[in-house]
Biopython code that builds the backbone (N, CA, C, O; Angstrom):
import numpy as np
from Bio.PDB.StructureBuilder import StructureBuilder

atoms = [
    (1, "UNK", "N", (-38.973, 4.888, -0.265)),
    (1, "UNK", "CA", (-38.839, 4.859, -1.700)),
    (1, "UNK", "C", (-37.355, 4.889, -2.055)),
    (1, "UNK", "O", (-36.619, 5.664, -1.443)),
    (2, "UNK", "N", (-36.873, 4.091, -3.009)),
    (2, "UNK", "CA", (-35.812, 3.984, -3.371)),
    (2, "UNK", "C", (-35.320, 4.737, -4.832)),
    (2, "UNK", "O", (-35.857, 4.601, -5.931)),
    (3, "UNK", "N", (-34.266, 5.476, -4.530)),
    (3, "UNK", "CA", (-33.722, 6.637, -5.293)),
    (3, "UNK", "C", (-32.696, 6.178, -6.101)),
    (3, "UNK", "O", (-32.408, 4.987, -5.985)),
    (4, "UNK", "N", (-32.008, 6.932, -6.986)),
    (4, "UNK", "CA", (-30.613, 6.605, -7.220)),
    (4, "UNK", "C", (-29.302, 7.436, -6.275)),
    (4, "UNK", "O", (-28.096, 7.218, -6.153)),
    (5, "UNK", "N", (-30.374, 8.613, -5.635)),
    (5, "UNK", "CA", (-29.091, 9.233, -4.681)),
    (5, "UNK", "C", (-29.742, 8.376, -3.226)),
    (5, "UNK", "O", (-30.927, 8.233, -2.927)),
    (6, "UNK", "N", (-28.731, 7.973, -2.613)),
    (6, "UNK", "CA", (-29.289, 7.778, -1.149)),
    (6, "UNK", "C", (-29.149, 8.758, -0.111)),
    (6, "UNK", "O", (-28.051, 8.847, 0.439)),
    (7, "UNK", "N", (-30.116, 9.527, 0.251)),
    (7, "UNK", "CA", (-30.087, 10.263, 1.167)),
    (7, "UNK", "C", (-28.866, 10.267, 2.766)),
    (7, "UNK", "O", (-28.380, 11.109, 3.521)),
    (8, "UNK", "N", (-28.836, 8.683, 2.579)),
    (8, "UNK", "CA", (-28.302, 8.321, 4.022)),
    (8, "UNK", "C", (-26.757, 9.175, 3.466)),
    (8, "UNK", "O", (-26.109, 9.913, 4.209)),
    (9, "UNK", "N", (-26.435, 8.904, 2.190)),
    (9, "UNK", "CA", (-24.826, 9.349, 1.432)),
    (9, "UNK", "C", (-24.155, 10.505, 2.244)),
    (9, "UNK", "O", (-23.022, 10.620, 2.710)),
    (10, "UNK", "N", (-25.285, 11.345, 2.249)),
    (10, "UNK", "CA", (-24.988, 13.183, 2.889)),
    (10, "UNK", "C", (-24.174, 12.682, 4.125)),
    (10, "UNK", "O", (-22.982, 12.987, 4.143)),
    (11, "UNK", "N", (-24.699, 11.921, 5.201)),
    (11, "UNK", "CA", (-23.792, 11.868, 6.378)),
    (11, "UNK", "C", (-22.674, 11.550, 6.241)),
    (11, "UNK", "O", (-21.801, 12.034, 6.961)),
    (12, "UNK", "N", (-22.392, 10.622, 5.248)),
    (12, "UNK", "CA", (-20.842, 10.225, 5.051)),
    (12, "UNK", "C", (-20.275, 10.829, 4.157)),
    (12, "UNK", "O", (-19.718, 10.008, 3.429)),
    (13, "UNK", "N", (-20.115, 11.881, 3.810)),
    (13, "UNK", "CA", (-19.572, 13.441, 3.081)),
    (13, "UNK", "C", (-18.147, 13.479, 3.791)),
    (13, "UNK", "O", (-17.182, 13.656, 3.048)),
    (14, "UNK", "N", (-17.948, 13.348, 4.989)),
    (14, "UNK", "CA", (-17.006, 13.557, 5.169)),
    (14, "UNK", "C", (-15.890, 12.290, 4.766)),
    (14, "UNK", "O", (-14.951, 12.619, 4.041)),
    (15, "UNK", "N", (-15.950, 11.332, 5.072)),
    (15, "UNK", "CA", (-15.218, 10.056, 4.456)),
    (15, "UNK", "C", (-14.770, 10.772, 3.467)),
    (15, "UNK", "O", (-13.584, 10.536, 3.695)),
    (16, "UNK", "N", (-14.740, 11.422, 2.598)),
    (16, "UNK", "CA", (-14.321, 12.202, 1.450)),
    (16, "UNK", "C", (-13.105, 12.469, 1.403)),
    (16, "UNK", "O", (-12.439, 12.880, 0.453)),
    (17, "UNK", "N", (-12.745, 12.184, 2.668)),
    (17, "UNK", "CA", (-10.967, 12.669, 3.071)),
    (17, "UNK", "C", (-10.433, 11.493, 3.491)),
    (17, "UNK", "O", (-9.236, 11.408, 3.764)),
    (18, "UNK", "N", (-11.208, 10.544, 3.577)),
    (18, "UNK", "CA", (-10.241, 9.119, 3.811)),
    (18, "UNK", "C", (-8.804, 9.297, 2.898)),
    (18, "UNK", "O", (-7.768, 9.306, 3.564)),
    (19, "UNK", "N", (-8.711, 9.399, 1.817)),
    (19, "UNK", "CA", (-7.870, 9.365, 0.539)),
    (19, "UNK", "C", (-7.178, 10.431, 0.428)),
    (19, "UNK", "O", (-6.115, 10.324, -0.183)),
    (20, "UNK", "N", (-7.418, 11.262, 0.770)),
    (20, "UNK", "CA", (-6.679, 13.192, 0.774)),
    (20, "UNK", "C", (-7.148, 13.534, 1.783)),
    (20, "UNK", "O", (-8.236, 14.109, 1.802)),
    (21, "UNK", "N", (-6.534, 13.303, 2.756)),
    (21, "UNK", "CA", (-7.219, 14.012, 4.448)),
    (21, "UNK", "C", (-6.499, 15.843, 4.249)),
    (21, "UNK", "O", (-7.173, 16.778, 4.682)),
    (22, "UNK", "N", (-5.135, 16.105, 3.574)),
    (22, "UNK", "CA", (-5.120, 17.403, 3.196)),
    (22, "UNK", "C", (-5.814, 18.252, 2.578)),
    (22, "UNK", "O", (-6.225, 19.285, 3.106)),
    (23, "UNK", "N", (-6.069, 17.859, 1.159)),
    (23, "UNK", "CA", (-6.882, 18.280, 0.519)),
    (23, "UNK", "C", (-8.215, 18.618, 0.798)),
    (23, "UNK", "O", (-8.771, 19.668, 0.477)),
    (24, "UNK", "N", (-8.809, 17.455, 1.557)),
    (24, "UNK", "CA", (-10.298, 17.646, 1.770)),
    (24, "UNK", "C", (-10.270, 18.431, 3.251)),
    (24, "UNK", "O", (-11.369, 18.767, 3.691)),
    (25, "UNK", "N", (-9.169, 18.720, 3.987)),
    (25, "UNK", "CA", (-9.172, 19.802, 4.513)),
    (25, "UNK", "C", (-8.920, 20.861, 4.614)),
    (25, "UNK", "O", (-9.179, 21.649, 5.523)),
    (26, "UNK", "N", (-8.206, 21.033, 3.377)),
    (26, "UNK", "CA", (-8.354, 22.757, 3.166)),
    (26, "UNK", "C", (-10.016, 22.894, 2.735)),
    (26, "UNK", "O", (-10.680, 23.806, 3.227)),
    (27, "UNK", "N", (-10.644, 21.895, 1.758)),
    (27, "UNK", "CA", (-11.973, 22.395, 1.831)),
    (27, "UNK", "C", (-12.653, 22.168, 2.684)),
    (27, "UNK", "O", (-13.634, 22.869, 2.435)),
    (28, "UNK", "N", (-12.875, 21.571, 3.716)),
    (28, "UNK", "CA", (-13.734, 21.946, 4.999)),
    (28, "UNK", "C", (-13.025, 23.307, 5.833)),
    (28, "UNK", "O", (-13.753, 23.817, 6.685)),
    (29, "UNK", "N", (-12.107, 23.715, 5.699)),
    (29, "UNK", "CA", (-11.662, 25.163, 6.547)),
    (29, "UNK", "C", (-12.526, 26.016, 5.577)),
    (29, "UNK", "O", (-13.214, 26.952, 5.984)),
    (30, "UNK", "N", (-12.443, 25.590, 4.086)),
    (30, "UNK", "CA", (-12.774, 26.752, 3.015)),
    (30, "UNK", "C", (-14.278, 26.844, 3.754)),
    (30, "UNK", "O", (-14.686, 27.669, 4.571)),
    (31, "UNK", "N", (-14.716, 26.083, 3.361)),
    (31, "UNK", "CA", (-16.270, 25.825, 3.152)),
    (31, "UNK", "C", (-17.263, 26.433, 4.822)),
    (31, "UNK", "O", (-18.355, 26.985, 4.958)),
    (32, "UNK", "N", (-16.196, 25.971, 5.825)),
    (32, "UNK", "CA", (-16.417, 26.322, 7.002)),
    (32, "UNK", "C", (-16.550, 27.940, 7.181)),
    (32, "UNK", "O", (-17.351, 28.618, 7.824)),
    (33, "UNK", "N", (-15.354, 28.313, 6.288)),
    (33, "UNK", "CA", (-15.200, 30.445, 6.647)),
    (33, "UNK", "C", (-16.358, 30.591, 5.503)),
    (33, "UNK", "O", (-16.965, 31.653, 5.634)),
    (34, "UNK", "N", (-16.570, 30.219, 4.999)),
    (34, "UNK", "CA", (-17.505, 30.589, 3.841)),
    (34, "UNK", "C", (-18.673, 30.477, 4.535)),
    (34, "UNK", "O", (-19.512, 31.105, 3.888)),
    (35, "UNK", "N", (-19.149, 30.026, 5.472)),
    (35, "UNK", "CA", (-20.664, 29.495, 5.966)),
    (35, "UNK", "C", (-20.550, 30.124, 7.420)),
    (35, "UNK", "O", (-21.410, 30.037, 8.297)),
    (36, "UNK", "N", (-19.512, 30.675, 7.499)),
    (36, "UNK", "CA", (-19.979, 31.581, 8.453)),
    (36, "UNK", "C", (-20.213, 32.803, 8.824)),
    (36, "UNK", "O", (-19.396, 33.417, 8.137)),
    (37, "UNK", "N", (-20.984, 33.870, 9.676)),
    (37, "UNK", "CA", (-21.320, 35.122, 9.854)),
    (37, "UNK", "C", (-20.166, 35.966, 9.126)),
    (37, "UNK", "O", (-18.954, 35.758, 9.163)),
    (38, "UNK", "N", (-20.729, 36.773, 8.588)),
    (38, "UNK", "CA", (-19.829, 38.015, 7.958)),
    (38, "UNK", "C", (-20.557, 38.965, 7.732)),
    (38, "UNK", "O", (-21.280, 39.548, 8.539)),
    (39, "UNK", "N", (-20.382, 39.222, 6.399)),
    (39, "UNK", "CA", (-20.999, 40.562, 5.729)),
    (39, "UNK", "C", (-22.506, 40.024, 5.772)),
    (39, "UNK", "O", (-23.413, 40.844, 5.923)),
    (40, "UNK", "N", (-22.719, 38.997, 5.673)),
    (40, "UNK", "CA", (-24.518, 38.548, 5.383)),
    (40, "UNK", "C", (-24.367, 37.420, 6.364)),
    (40, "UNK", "O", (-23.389, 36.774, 6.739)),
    (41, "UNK", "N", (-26.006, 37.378, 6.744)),
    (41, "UNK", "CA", (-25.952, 36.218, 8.152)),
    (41, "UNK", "C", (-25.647, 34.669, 7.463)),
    (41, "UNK", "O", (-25.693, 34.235, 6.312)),
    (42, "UNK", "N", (-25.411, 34.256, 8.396)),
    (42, "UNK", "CA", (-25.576, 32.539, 8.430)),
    (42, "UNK", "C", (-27.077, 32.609, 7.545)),
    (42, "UNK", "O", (-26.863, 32.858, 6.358)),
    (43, "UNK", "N", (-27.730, 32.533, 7.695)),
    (43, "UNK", "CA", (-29.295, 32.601, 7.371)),
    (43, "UNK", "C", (-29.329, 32.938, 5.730)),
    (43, "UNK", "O", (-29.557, 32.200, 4.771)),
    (44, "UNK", "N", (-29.044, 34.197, 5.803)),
    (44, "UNK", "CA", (-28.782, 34.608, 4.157)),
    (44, "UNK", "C", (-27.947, 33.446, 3.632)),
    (44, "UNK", "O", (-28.420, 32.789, 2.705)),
    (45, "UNK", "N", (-26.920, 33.171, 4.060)),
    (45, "UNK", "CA", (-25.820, 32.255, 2.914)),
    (45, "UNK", "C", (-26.305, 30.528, 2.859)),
    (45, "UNK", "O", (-25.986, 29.700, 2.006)),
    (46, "UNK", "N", (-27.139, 30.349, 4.028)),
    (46, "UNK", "CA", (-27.825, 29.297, 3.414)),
    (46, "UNK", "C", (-29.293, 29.396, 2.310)),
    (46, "UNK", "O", (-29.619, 28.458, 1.583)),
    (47, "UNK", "N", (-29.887, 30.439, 2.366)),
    (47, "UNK", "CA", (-30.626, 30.557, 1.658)),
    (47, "UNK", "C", (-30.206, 30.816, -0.013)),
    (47, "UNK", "O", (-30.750, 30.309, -0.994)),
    (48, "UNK", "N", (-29.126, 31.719, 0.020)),
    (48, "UNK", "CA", (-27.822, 31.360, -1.169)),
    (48, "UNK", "C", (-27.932, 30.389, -1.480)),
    (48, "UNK", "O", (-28.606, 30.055, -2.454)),
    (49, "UNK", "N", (-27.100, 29.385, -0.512)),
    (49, "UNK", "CA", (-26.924, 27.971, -1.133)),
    (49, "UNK", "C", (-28.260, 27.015, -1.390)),
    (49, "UNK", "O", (-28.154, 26.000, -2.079)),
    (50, "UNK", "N", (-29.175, 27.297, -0.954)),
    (50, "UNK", "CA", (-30.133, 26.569, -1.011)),
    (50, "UNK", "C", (-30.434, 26.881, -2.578)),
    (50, "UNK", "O", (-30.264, 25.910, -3.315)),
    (51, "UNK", "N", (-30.734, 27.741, -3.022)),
    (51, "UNK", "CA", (-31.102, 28.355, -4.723)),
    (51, "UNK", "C", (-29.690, 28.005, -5.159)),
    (51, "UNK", "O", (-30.025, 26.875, -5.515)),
    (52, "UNK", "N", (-28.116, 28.036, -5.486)),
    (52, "UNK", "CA", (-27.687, 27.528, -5.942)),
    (52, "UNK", "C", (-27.707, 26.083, -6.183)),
    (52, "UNK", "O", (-27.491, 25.492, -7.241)),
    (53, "UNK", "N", (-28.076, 25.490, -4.737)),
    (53, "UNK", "CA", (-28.120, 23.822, -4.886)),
    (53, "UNK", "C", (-29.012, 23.158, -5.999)),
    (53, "UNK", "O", (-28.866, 22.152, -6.694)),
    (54, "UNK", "N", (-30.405, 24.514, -5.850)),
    (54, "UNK", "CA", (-31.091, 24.012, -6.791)),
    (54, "UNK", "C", (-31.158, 24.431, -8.715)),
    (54, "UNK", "O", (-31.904, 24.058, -9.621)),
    (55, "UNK", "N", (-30.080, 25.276, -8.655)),
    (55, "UNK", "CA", (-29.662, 25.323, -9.801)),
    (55, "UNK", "C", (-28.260, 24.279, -10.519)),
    (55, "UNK", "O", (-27.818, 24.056, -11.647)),
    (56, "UNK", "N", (-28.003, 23.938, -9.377)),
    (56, "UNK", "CA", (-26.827, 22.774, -9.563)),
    (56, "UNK", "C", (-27.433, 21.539, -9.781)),
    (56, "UNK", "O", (-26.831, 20.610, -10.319)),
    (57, "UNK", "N", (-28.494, 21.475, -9.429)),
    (57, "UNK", "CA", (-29.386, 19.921, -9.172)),
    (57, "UNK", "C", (-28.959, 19.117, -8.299)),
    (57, "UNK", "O", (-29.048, 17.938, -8.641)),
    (58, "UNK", "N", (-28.370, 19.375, -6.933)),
    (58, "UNK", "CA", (-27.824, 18.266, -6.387)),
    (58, "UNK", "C", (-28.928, 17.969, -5.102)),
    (58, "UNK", "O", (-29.536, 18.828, -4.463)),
    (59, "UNK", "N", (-28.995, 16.428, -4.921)),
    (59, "UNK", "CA", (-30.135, 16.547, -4.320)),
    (59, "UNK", "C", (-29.871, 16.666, -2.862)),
    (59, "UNK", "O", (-30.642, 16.999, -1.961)),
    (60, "UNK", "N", (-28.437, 16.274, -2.814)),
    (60, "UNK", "CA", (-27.860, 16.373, -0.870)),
    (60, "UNK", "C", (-27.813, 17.588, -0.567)),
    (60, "UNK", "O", (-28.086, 17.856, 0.603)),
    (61, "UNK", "N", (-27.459, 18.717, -1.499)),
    (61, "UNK", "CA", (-27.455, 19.940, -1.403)),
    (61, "UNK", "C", (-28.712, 20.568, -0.963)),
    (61, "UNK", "O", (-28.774, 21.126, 0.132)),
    (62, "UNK", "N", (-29.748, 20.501, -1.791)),
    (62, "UNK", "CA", (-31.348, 20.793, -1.467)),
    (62, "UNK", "C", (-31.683, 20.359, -0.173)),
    (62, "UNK", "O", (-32.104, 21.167, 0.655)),
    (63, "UNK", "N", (-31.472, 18.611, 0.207)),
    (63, "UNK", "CA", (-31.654, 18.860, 1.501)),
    (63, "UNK", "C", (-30.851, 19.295, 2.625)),
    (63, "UNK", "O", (-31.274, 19.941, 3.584)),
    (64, "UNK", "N", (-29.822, 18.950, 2.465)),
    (64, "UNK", "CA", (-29.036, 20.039, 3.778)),
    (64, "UNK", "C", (-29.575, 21.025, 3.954)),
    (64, "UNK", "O", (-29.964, 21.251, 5.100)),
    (65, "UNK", "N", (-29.821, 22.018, 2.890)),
    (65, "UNK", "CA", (-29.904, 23.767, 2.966)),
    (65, "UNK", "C", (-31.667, 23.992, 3.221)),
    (65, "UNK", "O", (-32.345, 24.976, 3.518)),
    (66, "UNK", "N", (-31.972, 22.612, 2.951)),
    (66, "UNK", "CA", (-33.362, 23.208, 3.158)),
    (66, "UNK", "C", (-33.445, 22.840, 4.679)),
    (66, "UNK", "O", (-34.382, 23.466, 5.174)),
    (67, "UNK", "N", (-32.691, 21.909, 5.769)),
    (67, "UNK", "CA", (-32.987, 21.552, 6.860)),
    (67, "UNK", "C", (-31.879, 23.012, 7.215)),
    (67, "UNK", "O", (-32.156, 23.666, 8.220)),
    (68, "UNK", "N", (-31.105, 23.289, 6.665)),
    (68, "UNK", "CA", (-30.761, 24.425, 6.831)),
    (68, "UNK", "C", (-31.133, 25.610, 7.416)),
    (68, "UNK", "O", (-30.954, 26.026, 8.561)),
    (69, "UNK", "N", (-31.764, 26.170, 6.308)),
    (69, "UNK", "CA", (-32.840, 26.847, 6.010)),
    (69, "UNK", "C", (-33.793, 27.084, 7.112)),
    (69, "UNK", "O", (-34.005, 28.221, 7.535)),
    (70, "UNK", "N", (-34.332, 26.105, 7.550)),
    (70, "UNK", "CA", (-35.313, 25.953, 8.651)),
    (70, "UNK", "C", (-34.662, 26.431, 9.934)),
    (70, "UNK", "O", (-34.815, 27.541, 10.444)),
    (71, "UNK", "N", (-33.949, 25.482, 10.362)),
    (71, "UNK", "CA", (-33.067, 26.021, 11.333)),
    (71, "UNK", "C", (-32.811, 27.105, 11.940)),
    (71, "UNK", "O", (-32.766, 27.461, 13.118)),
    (72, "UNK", "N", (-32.564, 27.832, 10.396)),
    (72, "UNK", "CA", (-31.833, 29.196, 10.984)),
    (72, "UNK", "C", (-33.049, 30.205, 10.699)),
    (72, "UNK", "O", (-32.788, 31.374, 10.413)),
    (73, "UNK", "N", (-34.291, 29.785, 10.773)),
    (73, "UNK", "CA", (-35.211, 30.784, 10.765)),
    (73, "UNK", "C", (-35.890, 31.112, 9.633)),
    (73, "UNK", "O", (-36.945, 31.735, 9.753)),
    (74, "UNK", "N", (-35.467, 30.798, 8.508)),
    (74, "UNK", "CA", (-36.312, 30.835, 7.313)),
    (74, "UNK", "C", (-37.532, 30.117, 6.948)),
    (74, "UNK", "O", (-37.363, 28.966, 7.351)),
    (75, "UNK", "N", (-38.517, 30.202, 6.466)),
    (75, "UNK", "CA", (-39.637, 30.239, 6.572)),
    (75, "UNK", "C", (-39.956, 29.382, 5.167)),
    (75, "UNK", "O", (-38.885, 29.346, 4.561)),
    (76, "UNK", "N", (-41.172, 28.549, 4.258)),
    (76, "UNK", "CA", (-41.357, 28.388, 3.188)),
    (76, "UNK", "C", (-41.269, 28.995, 1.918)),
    (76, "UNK", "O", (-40.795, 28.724, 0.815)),
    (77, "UNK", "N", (-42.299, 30.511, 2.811)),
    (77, "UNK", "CA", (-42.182, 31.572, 1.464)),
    (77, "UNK", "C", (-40.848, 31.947, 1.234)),
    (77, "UNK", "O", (-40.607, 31.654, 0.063)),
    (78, "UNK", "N", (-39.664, 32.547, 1.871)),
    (78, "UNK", "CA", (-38.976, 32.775, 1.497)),
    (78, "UNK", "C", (-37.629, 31.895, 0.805)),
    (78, "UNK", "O", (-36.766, 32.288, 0.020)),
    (79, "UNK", "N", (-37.860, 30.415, 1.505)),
    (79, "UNK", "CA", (-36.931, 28.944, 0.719)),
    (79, "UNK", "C", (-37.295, 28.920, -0.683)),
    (79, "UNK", "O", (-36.315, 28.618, -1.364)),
    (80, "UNK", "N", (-38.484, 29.155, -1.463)),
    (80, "UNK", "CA", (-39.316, 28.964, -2.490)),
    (80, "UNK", "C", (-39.397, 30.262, -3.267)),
    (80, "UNK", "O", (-39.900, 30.216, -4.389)),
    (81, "UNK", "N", (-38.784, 31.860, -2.602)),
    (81, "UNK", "CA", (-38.692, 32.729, -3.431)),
    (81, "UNK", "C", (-37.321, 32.229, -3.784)),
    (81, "UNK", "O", (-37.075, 32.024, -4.973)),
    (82, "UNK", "N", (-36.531, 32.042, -2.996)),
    (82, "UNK", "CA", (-34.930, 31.871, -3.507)),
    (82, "UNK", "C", (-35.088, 30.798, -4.660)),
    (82, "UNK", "O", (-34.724, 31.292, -5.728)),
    (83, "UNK", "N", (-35.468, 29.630, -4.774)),
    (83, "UNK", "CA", (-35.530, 28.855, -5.808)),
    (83, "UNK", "C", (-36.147, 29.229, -6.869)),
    (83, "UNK", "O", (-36.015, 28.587, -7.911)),
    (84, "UNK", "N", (-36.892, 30.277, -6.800)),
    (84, "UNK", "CA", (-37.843, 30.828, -8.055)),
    (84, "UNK", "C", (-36.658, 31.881, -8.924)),
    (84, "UNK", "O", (-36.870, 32.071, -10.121)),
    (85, "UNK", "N", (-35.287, 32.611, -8.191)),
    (85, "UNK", "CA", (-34.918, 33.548, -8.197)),
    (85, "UNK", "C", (-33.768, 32.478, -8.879)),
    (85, "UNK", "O", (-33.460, 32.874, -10.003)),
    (86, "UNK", "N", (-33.105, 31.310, -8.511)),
    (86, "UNK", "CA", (-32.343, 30.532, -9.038)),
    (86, "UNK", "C", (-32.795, 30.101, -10.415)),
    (86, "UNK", "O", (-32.084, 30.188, -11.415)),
    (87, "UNK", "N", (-34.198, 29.567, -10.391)),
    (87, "UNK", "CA", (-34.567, 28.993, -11.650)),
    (87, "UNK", "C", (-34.556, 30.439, -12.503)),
    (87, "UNK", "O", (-34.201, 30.247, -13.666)),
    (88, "UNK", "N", (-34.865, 31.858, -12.193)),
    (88, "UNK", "CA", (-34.631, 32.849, -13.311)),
    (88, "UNK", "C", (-33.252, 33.257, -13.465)),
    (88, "UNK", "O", (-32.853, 34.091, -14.278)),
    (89, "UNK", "N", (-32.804, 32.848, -12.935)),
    (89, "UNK", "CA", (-30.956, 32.937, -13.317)),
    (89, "UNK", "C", (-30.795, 31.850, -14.364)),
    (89, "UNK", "O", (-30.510, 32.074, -15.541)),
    (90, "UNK", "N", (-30.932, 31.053, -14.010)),
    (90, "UNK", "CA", (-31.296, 29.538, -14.757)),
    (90, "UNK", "C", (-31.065, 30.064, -16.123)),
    (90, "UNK", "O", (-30.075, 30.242, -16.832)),
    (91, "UNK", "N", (-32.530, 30.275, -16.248)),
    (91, "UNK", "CA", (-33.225, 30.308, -17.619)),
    (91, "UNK", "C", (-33.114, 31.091, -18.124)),
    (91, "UNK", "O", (-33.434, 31.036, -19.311)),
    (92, "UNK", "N", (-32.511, 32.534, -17.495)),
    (92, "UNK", "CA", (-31.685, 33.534, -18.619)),
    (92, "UNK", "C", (-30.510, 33.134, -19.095)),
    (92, "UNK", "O", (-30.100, 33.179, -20.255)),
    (93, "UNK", "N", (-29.892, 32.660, -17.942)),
    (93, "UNK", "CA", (-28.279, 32.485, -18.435)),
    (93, "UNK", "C", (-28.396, 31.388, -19.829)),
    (93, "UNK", "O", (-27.539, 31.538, -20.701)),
    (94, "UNK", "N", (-29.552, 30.200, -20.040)),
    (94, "UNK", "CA", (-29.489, 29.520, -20.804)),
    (94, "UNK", "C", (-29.817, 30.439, -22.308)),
    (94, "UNK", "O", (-29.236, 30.331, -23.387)),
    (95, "UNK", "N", (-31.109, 31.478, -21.876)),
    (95, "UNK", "CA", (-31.708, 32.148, -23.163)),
    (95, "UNK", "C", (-30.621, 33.440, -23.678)),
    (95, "UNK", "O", (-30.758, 33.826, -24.839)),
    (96, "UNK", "N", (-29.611, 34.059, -22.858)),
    (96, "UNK", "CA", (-28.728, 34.561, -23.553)),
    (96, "UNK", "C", (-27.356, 33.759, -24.235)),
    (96, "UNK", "O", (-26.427, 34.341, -24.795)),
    (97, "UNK", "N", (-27.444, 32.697, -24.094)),
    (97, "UNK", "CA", (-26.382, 32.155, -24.863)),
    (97, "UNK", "C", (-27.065, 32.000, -26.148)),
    (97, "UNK", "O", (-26.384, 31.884, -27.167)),
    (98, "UNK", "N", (-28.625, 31.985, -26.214)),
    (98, "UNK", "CA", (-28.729, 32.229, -27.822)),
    (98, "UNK", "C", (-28.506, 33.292, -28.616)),
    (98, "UNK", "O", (-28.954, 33.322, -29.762)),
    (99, "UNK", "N", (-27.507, 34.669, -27.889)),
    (99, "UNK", "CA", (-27.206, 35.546, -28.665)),
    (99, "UNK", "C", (-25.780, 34.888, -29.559)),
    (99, "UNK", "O", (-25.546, 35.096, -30.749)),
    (100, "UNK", "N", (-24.755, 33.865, -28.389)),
    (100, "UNK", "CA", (-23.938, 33.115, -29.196)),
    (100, "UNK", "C", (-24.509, 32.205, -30.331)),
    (100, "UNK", "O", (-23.863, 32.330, -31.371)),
    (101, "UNK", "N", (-25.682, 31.209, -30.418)),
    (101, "UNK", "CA", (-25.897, 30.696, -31.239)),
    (101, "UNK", "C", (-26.503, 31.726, -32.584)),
    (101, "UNK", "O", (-26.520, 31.175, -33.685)),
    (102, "UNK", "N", (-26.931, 33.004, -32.518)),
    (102, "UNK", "CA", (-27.239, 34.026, -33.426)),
    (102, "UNK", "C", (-25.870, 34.246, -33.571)),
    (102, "UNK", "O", (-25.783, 34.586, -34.751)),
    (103, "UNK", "N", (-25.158, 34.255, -33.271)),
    (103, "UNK", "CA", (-23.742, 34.897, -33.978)),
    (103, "UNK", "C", (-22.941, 33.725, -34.966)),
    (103, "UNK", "O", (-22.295, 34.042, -35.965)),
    (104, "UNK", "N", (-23.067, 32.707, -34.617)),
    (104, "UNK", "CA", (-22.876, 31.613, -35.022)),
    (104, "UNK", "C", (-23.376, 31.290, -36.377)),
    (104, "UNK", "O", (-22.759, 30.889, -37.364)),
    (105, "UNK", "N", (-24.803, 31.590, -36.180)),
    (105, "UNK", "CA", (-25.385, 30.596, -37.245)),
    (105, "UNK", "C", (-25.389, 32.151, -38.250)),
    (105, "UNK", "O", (-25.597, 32.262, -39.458)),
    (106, "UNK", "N", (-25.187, 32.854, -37.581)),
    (106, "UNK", "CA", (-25.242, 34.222, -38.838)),
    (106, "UNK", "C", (-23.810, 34.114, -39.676)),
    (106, "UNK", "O", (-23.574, 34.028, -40.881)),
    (107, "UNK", "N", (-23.233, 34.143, -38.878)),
    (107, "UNK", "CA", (-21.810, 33.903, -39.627)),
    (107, "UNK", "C", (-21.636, 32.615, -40.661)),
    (107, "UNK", "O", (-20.931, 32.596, -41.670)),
    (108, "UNK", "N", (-22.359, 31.681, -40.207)),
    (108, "UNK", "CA", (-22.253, 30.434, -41.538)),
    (108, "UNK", "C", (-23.198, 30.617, -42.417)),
    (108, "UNK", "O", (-23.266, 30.060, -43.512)),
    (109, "UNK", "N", (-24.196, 31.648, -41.825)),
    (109, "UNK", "CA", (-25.564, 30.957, -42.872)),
    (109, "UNK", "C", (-24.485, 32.298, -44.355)),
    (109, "UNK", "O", (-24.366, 32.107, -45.566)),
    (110, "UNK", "N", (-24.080, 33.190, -43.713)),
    (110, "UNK", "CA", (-23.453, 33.961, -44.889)),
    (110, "UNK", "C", (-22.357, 33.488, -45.604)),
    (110, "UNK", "O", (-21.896, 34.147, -46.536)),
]
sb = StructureBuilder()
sb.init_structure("model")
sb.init_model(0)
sb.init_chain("A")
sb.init_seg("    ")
for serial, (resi, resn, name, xyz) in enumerate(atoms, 1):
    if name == "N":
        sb.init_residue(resn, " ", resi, " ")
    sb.init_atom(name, np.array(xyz, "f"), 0.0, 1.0, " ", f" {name:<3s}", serial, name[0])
structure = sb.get_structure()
């Protein structure tokens, strides 16, 4: 089935540095210490990224982290609590900005 993202795209992520081979390597060192063991496993920080990816909407993101995900031992139920836990971040962060639009519209409607 044909998409508007092409899946095949993700492998060539790195080409990204054809044009700024500096730049795009300070972010692969970044991205590299960031994804690895520390305070929380490998395991945890893809499951992180997996619920951010899906609050970002990106679809290379979702699948990396979900082949991710697998990989490193995570299971369905728990890929699918993290996305449930993203979408309620989601949807608060959207429903408290209507305390800004109450401040807003209070102030003009007076």
């Amino acid at each position: 089935m044909e998409t508007y993202y092409d899946p095949q795209d993700l492998g060539a992520f790195g080409e990204i540095a054809r044009d700024a081979p500096e730049l795009a390597g300070k972010f692969f060192d970044y991205y590299g210490a960031v994804f690895a063991e520390g305070e929380l496993t490998e395991r945890e920080k893809a499951l992180i990224a997996l619920a951010v990816a899906h609050a970002v909407q990106c679809p290379y993101c979702i699948d990396a982290y979900t082949k991710a995900c697998l990989e490193k031992g995570s299971n369905l139920a728990e890929m699918t609590e993290a996305v449930h836990v993203a979408a309620a971040i989601r949807g608060g962060a959207s429903l408290v900005h209507g305390v800004q639009m109450r401040k807003i519209a209070e102030r003009l409607s007076l």
